[in-house]
ROSE-252666 format. One record per residue: residue in one letter; z, y, x of N, C-alpha, C in turn. Coordinates in pm, whole numbers, padded with zeros to 5 digits, always signed. Layout:
! ROSE-252666
AZYXZYXZYX ...
! end
This chain:
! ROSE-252666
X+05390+06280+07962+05358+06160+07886+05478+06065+07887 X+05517+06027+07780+05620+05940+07783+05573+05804+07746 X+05584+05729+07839+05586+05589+07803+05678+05428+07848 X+05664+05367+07806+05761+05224+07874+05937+05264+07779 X+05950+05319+07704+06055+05349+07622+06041+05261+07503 X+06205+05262+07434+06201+05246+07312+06294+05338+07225 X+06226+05415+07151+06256+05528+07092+06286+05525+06932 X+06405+05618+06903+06450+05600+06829+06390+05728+06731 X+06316+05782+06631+06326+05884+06601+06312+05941+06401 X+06346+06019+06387+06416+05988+06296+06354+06171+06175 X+06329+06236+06076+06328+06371+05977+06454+06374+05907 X+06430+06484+05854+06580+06550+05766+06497+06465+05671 X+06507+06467+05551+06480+06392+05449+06494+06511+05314 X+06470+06617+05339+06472+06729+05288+06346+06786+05206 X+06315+06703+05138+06154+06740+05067+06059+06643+05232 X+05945+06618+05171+05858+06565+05312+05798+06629+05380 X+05837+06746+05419+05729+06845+05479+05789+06825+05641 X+05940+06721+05719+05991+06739+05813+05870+06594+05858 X+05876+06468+05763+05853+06380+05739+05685+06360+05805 X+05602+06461+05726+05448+06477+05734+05406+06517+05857 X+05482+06565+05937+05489+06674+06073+05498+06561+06194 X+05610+06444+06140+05645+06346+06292+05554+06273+06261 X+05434+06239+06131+05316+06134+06150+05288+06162+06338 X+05210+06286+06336+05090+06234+06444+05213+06235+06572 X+05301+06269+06624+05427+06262+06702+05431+06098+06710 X+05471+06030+06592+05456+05872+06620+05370+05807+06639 X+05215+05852+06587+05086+05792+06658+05086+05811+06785 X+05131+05934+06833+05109+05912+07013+05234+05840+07093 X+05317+05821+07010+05453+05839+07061+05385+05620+07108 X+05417+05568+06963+05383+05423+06978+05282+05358+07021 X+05178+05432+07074+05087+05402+07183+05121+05329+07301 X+05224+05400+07360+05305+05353+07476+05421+05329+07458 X+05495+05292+07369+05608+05312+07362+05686+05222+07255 X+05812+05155+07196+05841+05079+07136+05890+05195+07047 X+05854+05243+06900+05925+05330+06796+05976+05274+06683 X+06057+05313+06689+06176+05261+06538+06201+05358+06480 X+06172+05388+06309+06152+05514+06237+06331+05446+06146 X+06359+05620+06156+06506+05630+06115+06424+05673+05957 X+06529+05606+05840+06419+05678+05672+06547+05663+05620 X+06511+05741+05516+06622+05677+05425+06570+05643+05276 X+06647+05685+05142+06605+05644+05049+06467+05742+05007 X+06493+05850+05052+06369+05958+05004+06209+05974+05057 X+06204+05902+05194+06083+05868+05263+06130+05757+05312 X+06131+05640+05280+06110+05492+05312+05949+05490+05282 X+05942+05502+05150+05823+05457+05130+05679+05554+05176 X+05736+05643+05217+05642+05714+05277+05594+05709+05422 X+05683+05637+05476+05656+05561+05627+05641+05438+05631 X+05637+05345+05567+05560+05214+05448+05448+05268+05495 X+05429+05330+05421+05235+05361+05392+05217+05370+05506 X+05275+05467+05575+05195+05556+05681+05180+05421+05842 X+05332+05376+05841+05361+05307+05954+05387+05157+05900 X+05355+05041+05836+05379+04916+05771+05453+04854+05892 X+05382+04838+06035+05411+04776+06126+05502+04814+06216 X+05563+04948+06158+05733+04967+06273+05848+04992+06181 X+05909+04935+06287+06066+04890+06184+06152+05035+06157 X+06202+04966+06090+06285+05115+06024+06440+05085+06018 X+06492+05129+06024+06656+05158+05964+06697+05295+05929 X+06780+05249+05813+06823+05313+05687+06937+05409+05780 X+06889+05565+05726+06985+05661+05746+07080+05739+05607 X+07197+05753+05641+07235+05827+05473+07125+05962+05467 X+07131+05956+05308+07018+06102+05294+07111+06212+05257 X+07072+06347+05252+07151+06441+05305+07174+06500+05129 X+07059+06438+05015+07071+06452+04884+07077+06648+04807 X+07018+06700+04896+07059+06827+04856+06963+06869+04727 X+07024+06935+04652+06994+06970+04526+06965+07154+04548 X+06900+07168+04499+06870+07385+04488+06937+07377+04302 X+06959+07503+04328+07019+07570+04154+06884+07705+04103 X+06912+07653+03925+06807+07695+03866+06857+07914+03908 X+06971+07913+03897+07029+08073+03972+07072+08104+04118 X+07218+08008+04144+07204+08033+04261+07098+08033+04386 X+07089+08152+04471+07014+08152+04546+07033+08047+04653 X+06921+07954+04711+06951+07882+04798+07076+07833+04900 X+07042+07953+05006+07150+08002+05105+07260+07955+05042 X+07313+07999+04929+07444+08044+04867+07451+07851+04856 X+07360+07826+04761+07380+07686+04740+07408+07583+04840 X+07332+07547+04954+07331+07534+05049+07498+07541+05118 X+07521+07640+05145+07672+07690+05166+07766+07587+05097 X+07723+07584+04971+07849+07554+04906+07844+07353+04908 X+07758+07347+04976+07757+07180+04978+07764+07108+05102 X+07787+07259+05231+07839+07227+05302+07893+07131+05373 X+08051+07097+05317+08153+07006+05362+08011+06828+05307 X+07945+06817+05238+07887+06744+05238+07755+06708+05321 X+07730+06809+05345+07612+06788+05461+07656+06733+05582 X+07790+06832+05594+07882+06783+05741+07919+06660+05691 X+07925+06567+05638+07995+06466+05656+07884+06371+05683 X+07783+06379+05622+07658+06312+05679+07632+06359+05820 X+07641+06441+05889+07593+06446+06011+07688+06395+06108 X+07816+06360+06060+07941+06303+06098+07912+06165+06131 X+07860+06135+05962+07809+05961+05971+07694+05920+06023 X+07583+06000+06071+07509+05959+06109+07518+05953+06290 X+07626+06045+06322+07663+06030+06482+07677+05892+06445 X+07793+05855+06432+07879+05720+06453+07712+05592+06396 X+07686+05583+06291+07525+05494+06316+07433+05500+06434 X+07405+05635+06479+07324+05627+06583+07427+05512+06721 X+07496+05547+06720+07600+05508+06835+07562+05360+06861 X+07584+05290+06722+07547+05159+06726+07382+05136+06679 X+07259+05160+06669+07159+05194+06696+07186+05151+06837 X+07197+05262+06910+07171+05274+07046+07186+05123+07109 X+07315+05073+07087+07364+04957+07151+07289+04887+07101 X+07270+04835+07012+07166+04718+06889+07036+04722+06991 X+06999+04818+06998+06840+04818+07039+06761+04889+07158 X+06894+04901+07204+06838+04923+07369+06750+05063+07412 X+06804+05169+07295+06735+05274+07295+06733+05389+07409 X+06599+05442+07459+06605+05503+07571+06592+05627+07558 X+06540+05694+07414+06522+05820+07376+06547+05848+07221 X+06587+05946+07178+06648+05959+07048+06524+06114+06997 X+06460+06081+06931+06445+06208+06878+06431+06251+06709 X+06522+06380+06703+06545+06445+06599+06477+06532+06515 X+06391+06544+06409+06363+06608+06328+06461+06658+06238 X+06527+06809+06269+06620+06883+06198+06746+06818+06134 X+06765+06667+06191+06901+06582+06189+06982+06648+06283 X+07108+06755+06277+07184+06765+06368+07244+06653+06431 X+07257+06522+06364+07406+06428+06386+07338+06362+06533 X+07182+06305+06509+07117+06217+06570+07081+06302+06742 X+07207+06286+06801+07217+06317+06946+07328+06205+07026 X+07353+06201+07139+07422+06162+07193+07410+06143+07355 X+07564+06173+07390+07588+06177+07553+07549+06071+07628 X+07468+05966+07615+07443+05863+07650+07288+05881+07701 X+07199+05885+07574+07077+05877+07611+06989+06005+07613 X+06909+06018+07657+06829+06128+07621+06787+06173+07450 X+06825+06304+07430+06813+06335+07299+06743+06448+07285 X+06608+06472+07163+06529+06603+07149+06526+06620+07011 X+06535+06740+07004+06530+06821+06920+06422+06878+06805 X+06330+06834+06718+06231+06902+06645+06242+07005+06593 X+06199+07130+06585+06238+07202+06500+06136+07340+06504 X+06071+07418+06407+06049+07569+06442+06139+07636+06404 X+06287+07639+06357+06368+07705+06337+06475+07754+06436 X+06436+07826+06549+06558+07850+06680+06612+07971+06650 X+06528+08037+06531+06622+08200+06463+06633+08175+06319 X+06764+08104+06278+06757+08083+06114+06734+08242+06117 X+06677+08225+05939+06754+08373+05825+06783+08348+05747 X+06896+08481+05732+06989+08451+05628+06967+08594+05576 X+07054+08622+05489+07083+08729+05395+07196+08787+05430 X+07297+08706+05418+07425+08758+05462+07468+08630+05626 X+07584+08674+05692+07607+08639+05801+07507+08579+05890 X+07431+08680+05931+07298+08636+05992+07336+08573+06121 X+07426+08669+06163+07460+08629+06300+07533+08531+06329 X+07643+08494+06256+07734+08362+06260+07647+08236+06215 X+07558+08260+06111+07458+08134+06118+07360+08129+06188 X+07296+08206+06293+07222+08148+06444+07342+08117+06522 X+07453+08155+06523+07538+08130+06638+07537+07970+06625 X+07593+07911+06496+07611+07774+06422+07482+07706+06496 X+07358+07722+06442+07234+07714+06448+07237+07668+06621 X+07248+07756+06660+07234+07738+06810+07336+07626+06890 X+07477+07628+06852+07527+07552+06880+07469+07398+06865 X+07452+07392+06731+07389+07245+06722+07277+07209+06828 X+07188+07321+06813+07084+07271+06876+07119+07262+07030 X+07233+07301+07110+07296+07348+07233+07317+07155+07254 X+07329+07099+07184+07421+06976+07182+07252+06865+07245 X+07173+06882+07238+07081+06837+07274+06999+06818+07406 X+06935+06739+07465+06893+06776+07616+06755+06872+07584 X+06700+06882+07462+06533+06957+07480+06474+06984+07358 X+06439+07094+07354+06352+07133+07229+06203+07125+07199 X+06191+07002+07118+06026+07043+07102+05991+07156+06925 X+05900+07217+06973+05860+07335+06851+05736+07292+06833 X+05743+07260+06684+05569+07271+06661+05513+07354+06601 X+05489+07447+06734+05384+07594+06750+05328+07601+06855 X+05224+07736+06835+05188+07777+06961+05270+07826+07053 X+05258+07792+07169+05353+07899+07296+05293+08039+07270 X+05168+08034+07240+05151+08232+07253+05178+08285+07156 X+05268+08389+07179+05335+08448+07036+05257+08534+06933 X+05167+08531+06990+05010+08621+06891+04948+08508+06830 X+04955+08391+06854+04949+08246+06757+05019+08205+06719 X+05121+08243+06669+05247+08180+06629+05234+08183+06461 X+05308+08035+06434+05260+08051+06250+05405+08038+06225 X+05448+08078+06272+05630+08068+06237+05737+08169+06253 X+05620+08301+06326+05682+08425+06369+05798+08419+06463 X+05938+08507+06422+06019+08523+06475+06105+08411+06469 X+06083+08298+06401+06131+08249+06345+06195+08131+06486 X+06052+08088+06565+06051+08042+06641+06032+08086+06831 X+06107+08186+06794+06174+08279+06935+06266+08198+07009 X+06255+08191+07127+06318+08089+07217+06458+08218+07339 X+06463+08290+07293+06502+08384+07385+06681+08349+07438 X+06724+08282+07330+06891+08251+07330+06912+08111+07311 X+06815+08041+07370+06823+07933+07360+06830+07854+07521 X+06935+07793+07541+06992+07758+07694+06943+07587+07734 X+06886+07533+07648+06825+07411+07721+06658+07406+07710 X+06609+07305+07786+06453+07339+07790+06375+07337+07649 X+06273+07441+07628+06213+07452+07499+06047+07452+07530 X+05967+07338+07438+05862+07222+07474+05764+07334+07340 X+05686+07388+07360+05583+07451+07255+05497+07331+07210 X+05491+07221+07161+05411+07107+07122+05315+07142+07024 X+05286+07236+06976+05167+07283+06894+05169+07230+06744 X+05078+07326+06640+05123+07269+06502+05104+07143+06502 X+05157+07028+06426+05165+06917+06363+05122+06913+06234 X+05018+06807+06207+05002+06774+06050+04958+06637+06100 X+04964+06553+05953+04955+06424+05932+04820+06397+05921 X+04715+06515+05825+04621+06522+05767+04552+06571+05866 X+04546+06625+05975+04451+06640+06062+04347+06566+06169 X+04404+06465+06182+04311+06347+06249+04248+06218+06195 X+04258+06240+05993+04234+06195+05910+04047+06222+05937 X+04013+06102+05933+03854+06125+05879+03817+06101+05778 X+03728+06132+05699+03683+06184+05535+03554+06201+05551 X+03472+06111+05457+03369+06132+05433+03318+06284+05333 X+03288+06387+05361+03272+06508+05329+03235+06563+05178 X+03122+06435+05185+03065+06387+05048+03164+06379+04925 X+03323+06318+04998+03400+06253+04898+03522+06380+04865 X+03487+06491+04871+03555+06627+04856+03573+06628+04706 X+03651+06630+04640+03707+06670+04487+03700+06818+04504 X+03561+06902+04449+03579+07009+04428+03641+07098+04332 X+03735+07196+04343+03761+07259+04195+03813+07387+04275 X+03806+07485+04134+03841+07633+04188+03997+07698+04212 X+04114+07580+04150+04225+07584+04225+04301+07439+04299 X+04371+07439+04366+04417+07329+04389+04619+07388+04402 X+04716+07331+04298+04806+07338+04304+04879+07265+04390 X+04946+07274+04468+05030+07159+04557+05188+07233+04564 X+05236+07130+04491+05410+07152+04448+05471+07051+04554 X+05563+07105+04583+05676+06994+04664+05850+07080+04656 X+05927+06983+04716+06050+07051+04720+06147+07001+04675 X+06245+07067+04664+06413+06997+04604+06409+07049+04473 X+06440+06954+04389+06475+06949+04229+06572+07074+04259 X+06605+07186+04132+06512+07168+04004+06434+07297+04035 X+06397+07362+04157+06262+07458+04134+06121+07441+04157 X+06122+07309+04176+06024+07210+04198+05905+07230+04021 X+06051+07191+03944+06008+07189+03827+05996+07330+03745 X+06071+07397+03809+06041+07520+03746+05917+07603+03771 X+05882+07597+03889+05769+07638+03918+05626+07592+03869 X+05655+07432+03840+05584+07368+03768+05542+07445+03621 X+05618+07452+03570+05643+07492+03439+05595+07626+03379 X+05605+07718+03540+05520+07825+03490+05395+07838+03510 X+05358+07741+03641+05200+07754+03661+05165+07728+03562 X+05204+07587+03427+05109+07562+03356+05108+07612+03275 X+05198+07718+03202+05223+07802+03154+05128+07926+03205 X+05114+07914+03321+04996+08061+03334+04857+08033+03359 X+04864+07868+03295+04686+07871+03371+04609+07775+03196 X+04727+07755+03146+04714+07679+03012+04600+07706+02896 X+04530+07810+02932+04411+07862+02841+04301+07880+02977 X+04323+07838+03047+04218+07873+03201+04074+07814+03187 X+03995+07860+03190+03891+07723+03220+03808+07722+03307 X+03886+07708+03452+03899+07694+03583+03912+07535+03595 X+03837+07532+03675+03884+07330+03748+04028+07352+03806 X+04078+07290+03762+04207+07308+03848+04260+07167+03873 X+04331+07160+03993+04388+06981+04039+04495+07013+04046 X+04625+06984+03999+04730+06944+04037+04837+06815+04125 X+04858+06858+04207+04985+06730+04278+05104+06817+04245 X+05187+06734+04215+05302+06742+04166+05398+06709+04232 X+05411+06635+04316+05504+06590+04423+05631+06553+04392 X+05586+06451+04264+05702+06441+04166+05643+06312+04082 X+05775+06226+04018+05721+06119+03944+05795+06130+03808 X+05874+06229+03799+05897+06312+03717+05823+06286+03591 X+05851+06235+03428+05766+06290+03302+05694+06376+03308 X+05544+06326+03263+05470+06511+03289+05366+06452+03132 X+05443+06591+03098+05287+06602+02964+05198+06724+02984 X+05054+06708+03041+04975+06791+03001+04938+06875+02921 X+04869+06973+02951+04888+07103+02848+04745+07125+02890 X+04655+07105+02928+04569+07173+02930+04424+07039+03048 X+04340+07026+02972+04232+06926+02987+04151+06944+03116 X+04158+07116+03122+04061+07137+03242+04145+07112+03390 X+04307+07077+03393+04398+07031+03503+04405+06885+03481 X+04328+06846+03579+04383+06698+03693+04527+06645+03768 X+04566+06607+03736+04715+06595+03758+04716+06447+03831 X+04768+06463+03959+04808+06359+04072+04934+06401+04097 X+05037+06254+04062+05182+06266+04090+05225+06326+04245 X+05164+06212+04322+05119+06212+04452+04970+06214+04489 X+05014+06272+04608+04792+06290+04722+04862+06287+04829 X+04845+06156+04932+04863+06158+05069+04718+06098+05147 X+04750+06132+05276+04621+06089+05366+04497+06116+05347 X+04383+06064+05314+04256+06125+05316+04229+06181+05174 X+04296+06119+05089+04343+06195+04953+04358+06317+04947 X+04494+06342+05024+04512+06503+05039+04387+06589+05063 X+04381+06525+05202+04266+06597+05287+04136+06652+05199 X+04106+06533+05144+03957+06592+05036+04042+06686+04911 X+04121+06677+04869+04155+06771+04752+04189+06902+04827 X+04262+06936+04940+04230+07065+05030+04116+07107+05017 X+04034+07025+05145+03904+07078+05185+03808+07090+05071 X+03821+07071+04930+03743+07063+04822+03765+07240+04701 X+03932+07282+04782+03937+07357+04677+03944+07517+04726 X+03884+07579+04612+03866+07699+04675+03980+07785+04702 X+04052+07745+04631+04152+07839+04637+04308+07752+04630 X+04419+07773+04713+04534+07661+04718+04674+07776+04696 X+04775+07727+04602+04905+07786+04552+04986+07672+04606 X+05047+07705+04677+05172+07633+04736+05326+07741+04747 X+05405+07633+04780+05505+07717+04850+05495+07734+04999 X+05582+07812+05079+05541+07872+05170+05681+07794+05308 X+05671+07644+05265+05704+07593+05375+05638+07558+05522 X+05716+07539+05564+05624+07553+05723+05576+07414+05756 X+05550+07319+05720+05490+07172+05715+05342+07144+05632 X+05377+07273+05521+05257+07284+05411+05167+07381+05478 X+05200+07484+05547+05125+07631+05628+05073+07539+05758 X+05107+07447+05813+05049+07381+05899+04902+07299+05892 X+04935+07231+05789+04859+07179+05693+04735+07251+05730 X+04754+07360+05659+04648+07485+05569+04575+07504+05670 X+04692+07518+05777+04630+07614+05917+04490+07543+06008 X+04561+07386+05980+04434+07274+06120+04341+07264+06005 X+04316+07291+05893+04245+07205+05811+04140+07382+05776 X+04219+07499+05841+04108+07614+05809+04074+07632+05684 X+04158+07614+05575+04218+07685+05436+04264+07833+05499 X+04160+07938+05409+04164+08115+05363+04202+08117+05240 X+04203+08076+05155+04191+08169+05075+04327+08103+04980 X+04426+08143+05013+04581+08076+04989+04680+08164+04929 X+04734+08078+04815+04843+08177+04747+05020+08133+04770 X+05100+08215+04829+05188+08171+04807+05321+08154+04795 X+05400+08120+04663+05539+08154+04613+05634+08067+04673 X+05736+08160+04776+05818+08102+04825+05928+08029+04714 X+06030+07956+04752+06124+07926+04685+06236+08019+04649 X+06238+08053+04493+06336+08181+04546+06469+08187+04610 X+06558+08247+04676+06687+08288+04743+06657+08165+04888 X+06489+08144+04906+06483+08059+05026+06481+08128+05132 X+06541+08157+05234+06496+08310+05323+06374+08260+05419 X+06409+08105+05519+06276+08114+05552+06178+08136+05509 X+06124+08008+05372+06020+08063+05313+05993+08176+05254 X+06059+08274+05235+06067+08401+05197+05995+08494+05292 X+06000+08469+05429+05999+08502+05516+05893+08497+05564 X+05823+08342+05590+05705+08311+05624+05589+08376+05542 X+05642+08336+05401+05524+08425+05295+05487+08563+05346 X+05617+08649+05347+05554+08793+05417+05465+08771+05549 X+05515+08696+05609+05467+08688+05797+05327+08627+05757 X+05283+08549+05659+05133+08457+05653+05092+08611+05624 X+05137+08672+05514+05042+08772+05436+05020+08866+05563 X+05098+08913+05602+05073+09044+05752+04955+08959+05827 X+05022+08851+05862+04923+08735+06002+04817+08747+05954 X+04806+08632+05827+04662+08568+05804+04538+08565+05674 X+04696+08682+05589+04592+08740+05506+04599+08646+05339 X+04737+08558+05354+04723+08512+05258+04813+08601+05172 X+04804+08559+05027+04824+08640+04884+04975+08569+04873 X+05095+08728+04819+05231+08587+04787+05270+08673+04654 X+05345+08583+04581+05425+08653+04468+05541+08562+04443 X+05636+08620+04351+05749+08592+04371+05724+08494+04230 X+05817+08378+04185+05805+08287+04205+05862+08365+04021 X+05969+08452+03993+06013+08545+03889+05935+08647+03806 X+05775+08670+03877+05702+08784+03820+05565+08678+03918 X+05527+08628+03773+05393+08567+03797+05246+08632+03708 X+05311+08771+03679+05205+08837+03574+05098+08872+03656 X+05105+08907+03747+05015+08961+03832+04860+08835+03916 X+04942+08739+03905+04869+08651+03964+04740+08610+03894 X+04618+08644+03976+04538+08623+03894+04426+08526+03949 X+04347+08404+03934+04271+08359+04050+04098+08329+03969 
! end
């Protein structure tokens, strides 16, 4: 139990799925404890809502863009020298942070920069075995290093590896400082909801992610469900122009908090992508009957999709050949 601190802690800013995960982490955390949420321009306002009453300071955002061809990885790669320079700048901010505010613990949601030799620093992450496609091994080596730079790893999974919703993904075997199994995380799980107030329908779409396959994916669902006459709800996770195509889809830009929760627990059937913040979600809230298209050239989510379908039985297709999908 940590308490009598004042803690600094901070998500990648990478789509909100790092974001949705440190909710219940800061409900227990600021119980006992003085918390100051690191945001930047992409979830400010999403820790607004969530947290009104703890202060925040502005981190640079890491701005990453996906390509309508290049595969992720590749993309990723090539923006590189820019990612590094943010994790450059965000050392040197934390530094003065620290001094400003008397900070006694630093913790990181998939921010490499936000460590330092001074105070105690941890680590968030289920990723301790990236994948890759090509140089698998030089990017866990990378991988590991960063995370080497830290005093402690918390994972949000199960410790038993026959419960694990993250597979191999979250293997601790080459990893040399202490590693904390803190169990899945969701935002939406200690949400109460009147049961009554369930938005039922027979699909529920939930889009999120980095521009532009965000939108592309968009584009084909409605494209494949456009003569449907299925209830269907859409979130969009986007504020994005949207013209409707079809009367029997409900369309919510955004659904957070008990919002979400009832449009889940209401629908029979859920198409997502196959990030590990959204599979968490699915998992505390006891959603079966789940479809879902990774991001293409994404390897984790690529990854997880196969590992849900073996695990838990959910349905995936590729994101390029949506003929098959039928609900």
């Amino acid at each position: 139990m940590i308490s009598n601190k004042t803690i600094f802690i901070s998500p990648l800013d990478w789509g909100l799925g790092h974001a949705t995960r440190c909710v219940p982490i800061i409900k227990e955390l600021s119980a006992n404890n003085k918390v100051i949420i690191g945001t930047s321009a992409l979830n400010r306002s999403f820790f607004d809502n969530y947290f009104p009453q703890l202060q925040k300071i502005n981190l640079p955002s890491y701005n990453i863009r996906y390509s309508k061809n290049l595969p992720v990885w590749l993309k990723i790669l090539l923006q590189w020298p820019k990612i590094n320079a943010v994790i450059n700048e965000e050392k040197k901010i934390l530094e003065q942070i620290i001094v400003e505010h008397k900070i006694d613990l630093v913790i990181s949601d998939n921010r490499f920069g936000l460590h330092n030799k001074n105070v105690e620093s941890i680590f968030i992450t289920h990723q301790l075995n990236v994948q890759s496609p090509l140089f698998l091994g030089l990017a866990n080596k990378k991988n590991k290093e960063y995370i080497h730079q830290f005093n402690k790893v918390w994972v949000p999974d199960h410790k038993n590896e026959n419960k694990r919703l993250s597979g191999r993904l979250s293997n601790s075997e080459d990893i040399k400082i202490p590693v904390e199994y803190i169990g899945p995380k969701s935002a939406l799980n200690e949400i109460e909801i009147n049961s009554s107030g369930e938005e039922k329908c027979d699909l529920l779409i939930l889009l999120s992610g980095v521009e532009p396959q965000r939108s592309v994916l968009e584009n084909k669902l409605l494209e494949k469900f456009k003569n449907s006459s299925k209830k269907i709800i859409l979130v969009r996770g986007s504020n994005n122009e949207f013209n409707g195509v079809n009367k029997n889809i409900h369309v919510f830009n955004f659904a957070f908090d008990g919002e979400l929760k009832k449009l889940i627990l209401g629908a029979e059937t859920v198409i997502c992508r196959s990030g590990y913040s959204t599979l968490m979600d699915l998992y505390l809230l006891n959603k079966k009957k789940i479809i879902l298209i990774p991001t293409p050239g994404q390897p984790e989510q690529e990854y997880l999709a196969e590992y849900w379908k073996e695990k838990f039985g959910a349905l995936t297709f590729s994101q390029n050949n949506l003929s098959q999908l039928v609900v």
